[in-house]
KEPA-793996 format. One record per residue (C-alpha): y, x, z. Coordinates in steps of 0.2 Angstrom, whole numbers, padded with zeros to 4 digits, always signed. Layout:
<recs>
YXZ ...
</recs>
This chain:
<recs>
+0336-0143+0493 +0345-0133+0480 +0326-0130+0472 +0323-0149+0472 +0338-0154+0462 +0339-0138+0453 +0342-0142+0433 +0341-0160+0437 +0361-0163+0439 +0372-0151+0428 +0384-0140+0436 +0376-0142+0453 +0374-0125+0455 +0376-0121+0475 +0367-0130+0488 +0376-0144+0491 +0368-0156+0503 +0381-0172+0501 +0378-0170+0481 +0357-0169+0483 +0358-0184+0496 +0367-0196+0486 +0356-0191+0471 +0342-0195+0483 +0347-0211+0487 +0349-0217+0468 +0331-0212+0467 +0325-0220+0479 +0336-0235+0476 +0328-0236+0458 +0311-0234+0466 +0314-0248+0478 +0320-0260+0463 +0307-0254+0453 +0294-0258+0466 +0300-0276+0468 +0300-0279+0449 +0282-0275+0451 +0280-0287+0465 +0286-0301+0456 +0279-0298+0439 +0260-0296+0448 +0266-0316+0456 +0272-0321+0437 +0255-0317+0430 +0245-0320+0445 +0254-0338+0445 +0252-0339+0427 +0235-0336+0424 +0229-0347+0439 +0241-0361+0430 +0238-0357+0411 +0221-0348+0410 +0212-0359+0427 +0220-0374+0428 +0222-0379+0410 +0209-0370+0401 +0196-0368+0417 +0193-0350+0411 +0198-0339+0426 +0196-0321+0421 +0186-0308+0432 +0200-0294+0442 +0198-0278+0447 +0192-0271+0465 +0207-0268+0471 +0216-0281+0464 +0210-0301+0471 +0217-0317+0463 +0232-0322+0473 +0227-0342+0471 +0212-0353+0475 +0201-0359+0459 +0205-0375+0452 +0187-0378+0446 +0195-0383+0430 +0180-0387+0417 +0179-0371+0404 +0188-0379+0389 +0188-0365+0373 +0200-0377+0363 +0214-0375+0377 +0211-0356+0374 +0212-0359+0355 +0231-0366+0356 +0237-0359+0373 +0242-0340+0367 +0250-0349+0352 +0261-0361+0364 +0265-0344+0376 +0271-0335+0359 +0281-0348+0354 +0291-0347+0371 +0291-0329+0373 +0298-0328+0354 +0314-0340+0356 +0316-0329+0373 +0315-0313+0367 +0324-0316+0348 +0339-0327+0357 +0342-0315+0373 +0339-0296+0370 +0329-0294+0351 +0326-0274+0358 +0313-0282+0371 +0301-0288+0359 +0282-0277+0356 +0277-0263+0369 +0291-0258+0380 +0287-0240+0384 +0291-0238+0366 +0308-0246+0368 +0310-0236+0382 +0307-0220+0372 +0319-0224+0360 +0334-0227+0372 +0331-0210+0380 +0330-0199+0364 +0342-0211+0353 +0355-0222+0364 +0359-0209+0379 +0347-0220+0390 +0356-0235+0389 +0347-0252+0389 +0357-0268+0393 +0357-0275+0407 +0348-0292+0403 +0332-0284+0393 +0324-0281+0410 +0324-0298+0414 +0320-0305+0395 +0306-0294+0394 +0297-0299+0413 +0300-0318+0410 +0293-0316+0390 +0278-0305+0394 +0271-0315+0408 +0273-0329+0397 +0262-0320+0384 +0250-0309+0395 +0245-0326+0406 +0243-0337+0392 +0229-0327+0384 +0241-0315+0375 +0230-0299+0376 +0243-0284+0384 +0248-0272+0397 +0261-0273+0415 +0264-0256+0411 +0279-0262+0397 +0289-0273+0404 +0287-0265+0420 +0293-0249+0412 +0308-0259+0407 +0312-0265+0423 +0314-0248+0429 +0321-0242+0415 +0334-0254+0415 +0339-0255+0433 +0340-0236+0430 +0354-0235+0416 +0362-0249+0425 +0365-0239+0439 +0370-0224+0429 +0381-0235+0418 +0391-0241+0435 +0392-0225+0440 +0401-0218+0424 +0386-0203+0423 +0384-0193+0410 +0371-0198+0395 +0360-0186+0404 +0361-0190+0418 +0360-0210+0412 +0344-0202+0405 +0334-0195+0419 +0338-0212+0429 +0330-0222+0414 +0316-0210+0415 +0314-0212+0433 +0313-0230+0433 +0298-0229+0421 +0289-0217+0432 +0291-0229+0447 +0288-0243+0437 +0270-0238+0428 +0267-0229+0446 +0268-0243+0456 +0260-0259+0445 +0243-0247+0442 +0246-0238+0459 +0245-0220+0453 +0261-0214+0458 +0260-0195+0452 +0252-0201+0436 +0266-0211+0435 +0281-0197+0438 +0269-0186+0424 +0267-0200+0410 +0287-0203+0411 +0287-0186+0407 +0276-0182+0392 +0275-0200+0385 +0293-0192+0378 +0284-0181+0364 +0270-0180+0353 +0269-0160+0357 +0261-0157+0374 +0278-0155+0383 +0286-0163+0399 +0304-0166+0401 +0307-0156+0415 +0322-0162+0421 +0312-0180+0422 +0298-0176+0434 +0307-0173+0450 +0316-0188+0451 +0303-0199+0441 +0290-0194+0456 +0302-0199+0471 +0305-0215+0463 +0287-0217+0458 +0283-0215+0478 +0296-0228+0483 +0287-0241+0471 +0271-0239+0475 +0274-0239+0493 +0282-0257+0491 +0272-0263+0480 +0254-0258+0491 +0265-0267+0504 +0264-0282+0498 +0246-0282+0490 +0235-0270+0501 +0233-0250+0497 +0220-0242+0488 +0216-0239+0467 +0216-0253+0457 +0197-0250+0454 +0184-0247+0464 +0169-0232+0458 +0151-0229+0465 +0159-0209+0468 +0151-0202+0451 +0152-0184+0451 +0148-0172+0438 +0134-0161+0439 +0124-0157+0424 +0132-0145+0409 +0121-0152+0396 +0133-0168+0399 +0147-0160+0390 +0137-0164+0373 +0136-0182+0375 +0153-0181+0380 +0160-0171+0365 +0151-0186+0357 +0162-0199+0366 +0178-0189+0359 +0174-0193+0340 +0168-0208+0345 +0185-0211+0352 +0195-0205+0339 +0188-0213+0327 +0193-0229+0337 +0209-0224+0342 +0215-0221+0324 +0207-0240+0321 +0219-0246+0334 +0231-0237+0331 +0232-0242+0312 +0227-0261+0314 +0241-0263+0328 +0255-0255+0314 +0247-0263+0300 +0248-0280+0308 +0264-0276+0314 +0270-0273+0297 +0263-0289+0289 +0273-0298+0303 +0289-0287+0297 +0287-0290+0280 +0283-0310+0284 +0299-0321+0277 +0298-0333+0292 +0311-0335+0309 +0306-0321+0320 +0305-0331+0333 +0290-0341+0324 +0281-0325+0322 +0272-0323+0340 +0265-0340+0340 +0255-0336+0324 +0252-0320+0332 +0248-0330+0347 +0237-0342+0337 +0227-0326+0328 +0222-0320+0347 +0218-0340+0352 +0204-0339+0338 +0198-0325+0343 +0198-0327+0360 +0189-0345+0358 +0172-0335+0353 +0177-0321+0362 +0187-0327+0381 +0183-0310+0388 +0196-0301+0375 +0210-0312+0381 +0223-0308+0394 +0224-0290+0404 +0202-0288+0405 +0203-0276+0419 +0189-0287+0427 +0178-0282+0412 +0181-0263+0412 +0176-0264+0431 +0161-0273+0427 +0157-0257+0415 +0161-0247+0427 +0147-0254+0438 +0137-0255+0422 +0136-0274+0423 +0137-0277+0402 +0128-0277+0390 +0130-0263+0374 +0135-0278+0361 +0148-0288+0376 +0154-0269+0378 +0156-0266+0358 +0164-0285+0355 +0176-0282+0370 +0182-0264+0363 +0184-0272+0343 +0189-0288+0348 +0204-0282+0361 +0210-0270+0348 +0213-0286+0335 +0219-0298+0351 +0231-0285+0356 +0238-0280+0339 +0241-0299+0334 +0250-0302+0352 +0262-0287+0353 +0261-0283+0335 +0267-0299+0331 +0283-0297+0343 +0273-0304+0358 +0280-0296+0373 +0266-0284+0384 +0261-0267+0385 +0248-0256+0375 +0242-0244+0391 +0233-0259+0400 +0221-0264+0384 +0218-0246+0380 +0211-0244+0395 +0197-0256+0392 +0195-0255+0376 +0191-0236+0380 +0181-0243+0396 +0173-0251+0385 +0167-0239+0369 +0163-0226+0385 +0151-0239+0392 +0145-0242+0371 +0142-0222+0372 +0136-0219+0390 +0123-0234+0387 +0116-0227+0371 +0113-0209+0378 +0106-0214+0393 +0093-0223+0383 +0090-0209+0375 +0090-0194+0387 +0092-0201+0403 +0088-0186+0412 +0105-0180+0405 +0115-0197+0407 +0110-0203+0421 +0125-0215+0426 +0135-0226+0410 +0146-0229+0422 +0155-0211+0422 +0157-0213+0401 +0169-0230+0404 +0179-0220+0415 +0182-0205+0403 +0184-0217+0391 +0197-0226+0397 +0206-0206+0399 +0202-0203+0383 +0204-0214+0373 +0220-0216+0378 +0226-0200+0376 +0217-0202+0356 +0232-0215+0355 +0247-0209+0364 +0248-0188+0363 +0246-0190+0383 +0233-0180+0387 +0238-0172+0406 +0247-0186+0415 +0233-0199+0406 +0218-0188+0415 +0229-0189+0432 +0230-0209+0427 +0214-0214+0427 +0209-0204+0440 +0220-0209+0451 +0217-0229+0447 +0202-0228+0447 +0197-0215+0464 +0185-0202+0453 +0193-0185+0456 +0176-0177+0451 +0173-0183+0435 +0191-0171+0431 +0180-0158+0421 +0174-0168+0408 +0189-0180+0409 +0200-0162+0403 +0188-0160+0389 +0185-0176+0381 +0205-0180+0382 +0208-0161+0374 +0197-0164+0359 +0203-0181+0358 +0222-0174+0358 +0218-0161+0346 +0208-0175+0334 +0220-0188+0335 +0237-0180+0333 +0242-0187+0321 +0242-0202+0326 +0251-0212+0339 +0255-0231+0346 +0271-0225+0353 +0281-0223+0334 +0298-0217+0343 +0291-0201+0351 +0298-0185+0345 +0288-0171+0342 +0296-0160+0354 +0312-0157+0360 +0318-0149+0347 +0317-0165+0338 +0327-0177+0351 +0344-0180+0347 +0344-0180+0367 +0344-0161+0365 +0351-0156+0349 +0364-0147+0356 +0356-0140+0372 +0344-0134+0360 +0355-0126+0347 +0364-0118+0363 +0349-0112+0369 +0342-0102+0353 +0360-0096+0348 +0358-0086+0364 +0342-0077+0359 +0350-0070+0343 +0361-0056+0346 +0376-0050+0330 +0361-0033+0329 +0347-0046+0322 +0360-0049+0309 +0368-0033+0303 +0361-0034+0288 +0374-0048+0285 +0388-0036+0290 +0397-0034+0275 +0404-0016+0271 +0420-0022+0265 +0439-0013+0258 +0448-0007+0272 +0468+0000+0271 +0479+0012+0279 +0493+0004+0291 +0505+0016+0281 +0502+0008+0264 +0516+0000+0256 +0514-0016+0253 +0517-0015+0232 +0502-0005+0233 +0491-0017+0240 +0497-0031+0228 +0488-0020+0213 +0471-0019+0224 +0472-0037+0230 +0474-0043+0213 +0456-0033+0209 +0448-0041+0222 +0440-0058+0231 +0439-0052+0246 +0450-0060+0262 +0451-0050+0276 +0457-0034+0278 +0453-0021+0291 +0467-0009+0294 +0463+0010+0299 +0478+0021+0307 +0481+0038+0302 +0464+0044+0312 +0455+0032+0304 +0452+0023+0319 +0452+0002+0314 +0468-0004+0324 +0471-0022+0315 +0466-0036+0302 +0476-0046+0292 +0469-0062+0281 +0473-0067+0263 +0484-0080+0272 +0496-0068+0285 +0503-0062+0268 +0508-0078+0262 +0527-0075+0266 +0527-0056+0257 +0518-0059+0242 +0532-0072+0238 +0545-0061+0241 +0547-0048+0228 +0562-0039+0237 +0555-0033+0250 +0538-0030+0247 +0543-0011+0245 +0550-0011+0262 +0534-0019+0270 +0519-0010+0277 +0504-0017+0281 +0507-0010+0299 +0519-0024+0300 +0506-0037+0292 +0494-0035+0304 +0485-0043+0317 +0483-0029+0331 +0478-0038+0347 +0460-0039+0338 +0445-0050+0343 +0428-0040+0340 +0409-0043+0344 +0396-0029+0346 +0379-0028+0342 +0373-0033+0359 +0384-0051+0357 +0374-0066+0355 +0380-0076+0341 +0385-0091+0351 +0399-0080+0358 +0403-0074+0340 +0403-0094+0335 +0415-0097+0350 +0426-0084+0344 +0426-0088+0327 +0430-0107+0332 +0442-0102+0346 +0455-0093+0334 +0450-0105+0318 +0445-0087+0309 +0429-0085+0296 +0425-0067+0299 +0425-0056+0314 +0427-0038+0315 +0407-0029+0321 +0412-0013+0329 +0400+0000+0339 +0396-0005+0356 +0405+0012+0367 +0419+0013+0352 +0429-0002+0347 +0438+0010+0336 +0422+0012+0325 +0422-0002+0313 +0404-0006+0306 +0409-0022+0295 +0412-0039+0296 +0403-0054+0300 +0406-0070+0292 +0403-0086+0297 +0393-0095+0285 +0381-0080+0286 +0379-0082+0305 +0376-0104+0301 +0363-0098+0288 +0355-0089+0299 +0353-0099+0311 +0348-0113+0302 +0336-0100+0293 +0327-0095+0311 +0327-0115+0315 +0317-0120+0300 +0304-0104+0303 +0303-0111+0320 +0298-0129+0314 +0286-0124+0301 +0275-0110+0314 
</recs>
């Protein structure tokens, strides 16, 4: 148990099986709330879409294999006008929702997720979990193109620093329950539990690094949700695969091809999406206006293009069973990337996972068709290409590369295609990253305010006083017999402020400051009696060579004093020089930026 819990909860340091269940139990409550979000967002959009998309528009898009609509067909008539206006109508309710009850639950949640853990201590408010379900099911069912994984994120999230925030937990503590609500959150909606725990994880930076603290606690709430959501609508990957496997090395050209072919799209996304976005910022109109002209954009799109609107997952499983055509495929990939930057861009409310899924589906399929016209004896199945691309092109776009390779494996059951799923998602991590659709990640955790100071802890421990003697200044020592009108004439020659003492061996056996002889250098009448034996400070505080400078700052703060006395490690009576503390700051911040820059 201690293992389990270990570095999750400071100070927990012994096993302590009262302290690890209760921690347990919050997990596994924010699992449990997380899984029911995700049970009633999948009946918002299911009921939307049969009520938006079926019944009013007659266009009732196709679903995954594992994932079957909830509601007979109306057997509307296909009406492409309804399609033109409806994400418009949808953006112009999610707007008033989201700009009058919680502004921070507008765009891609996962990003406002990020933010709150590295800037706001993990709090979210209490009422943006519920904004953000009711707003993106508005936009997501009424052709607004997005992802479950946002808002879902934020209902996790928020249930999580809810609970912390009751509880009067610690920031970081507040923090790793926010974490742990996304993991079950994304876990459970695309049931892939462990992918979920991981991305909660890494999603956090733009380096590949995991929050530690994060994945314990993100995978037992990730478990809970996904057990309560399969409950409800059946077990199994969200879709289903023929069981490709990988067999043939010579594969691994076409799909370093696939990679650049990936980047280049990802960057496309990843620039229309903020370009868009910043058109909309810059736009002198009610914010609230601005997702029904979003919404409008996606309608016009969408009445050529229906197939671009809403989640698409039916589509990318159609690629999977290679079921489209090269140009459907090609329009799908481009014209999701505009649909899904003029619905969240705009301020629409959904996530950006879900369309990068199929917009990678989709330029995979693109790729996988082309080769295997061309050497089909190498590519023999398209199919495996969507599925890689969906992995890789996500990672192109989010700096995910490990828990999106676990993701789409686990959604959609093709553990074998592993190997070239590492390759293509590690060229297109090294290719693309620079950029990113998640603008609040931090490059590593050196860069989170989250860690500043554990950080700055951390590396003041590494540095010991030896790494800095050559800042040990060789400074004017004096005997504890001199008479104090004697040391008048050499303090009056000299800028320095502290002043070692050396008995009659020569042994250093006091200090005094600039300041202790405040009192004596006013009092000309006794300056001749005074020594500076009785000046002194004797009961001395010291550091050694082998001291890291975090005690020597501790020190130096403790007793409110700029210099501390360096003397040899077996002979305290040894004075070597002093060590001031501007030059232990400098240093520090010295090593930092050499850090930064390698």
């Amino acid at each position: 148990m201690k293992k389990l819990f270990f570095g999750m909860i400071k100070g927990v340091r012994s096993p302590d099986i009262a302290v690890a269940g209760r921690w347990l139990f919050n997990f596994i409550l924010i699992g449990i709330i997380a899984g029911l979000g995700s049970v009633i967002f999948q009946y918002l959009c299911q009921l939307g879409l049969h009520f938006f998309m079926d019944f009013m528009a007659g266009y009732r898009p196709a679903s995954p294999a594992g994932e079957h609509h909830l509601f007979p067909p109306t057997h509307s008539v296909f009406n492409r006008w309804i399609l033109l206006i409806l994400p418009a109508a949808g953006g112009i309710i999610s707007g008033w929702l989201v700009y009058t009850f919680a502004p921070e639950a507008e765009g891609h949640g996962t990003d406002a997720a990020i933010e709150a853990y590295h800037s706001k201590g993990g709090f979210i408010r209490s009422r943006v979990p519920f904004v953000k379900t009711l707003a993106s099911a508005i936009t997501l069912t009424t052709g607004g193109s997005g992802g479950r994984e946002g808002p879902i994120a934020q209902i996790g999230a928020g249930f999580g620093s809810f609970l912390a925030t009751r509880m009067k937990l610690s920031d970081r503590e507040r923090r790793i329950m926010m974490a742990a609500g996304v993991g079950a959150g994304v876990g459970s909606i695309f049931r892939a539990p462990l992918a979920g725990a991981l991305f909660a994880a890494e999603v956090l930076y733009r380096d590949p690094e995991f929050e530690s603290d994060v994945i314990i606690p993100a995978g037992i709430s990730s478990v809970v949700a996904y057990c309560i959501f399969c409950l409800v609508f059946g077990w199994g990957s969200l879709f289903d695969s023929p069981g490709f496997k990988f067999q043939n090395p010579l594969e691994l050209g076409p799909y370093m091809v696939l990679a650049l072919v990936l980047v280049v799209t990802g960057i496309f996304y990843v620039k229309t999406f903020y370009g868009i976005a910043g058109f909309f910022h810059r736009l002198k109109i009610p914010n609230a206006l601005k997702p029904a002209i979003g919404g409008l954009a996606t309608g016009i799109i969408g009445f050529f293009l229906p197939y671009t609107l809403a989640f698409g997952y039916g589509y990318a499983q159609q690629a999977i069973f290679n079921e489209l055509s090269i140009a459907i495929l090609l329009a799908l990939a481009i014209g999701k990337i505009f649909t899904t930057s003029f619905s969240i861009g705009s301020g629409g409310s959904g996530g950006v996972f879900g369309p990068s899924i199929v917009i990678g589906g989709a330029m995979g399929g693109v790729v996988g068709k082309l080769f295997h016209m061309l050497i089909p004896s190498v590519v023999t199945n398209p199919g495996t290409f969507v599925i890689v691309g969906m992995a890789g092109f996500f990672t192109a776009v989010s700096n995910t590369p490990i828990s999106t390779i676990i993701f789409v494996s686990e959604m959609t059951n093709s553990y074998y295609l592993l190997l070239p799923s590492l390759l293509v998602c590690s060229l297109c991590y090294l290719l693309a990253k620079p950029w990113t659709i998640f603008h609040n990640q931090v490059k590593s955790r050196v860069e989170s305010p989250a860690h500043a100071g554990e950080f700055m802890m951390d590396i003041l421990q590494t540095i010991k006083v030896q790494d800095l003697m050559g800042l040990v200044k060789k400074v004017i020592y004096v005997k504890e017999s001199l008479p104090f009108s004697e040391f008048k004439t050499l303090f009056s020659k000299t800028k320095q402020h502290y002043f070692p003492v050396m008995n009659q061996h020569n042994r250093f056996c006091g200090i005094f400051s600039s300041t202790d002889i405040r009192e004596v250098i006013f009092a000309s009448y006794i300056e001749d009696l005074v020594v500076m034996r009785d000046i002194m400070v004797s009961d001395l505080i010291v550091t050694t060579p082998s001291e890291d400078i975090n005690t020597v700052l501790q020190k130096l703060t403790i007793k409110n004093i700029d210099a501390l006395p360096v003397v040899k490690e077996d002979d305290h009576g040894t004075l070597l020089g002093l060590l001031y503390r501007r030059d232990v700051i400098a240093h520090y911040n010295q090593y930092l930026k050499k850090m930064k820059d390698h």
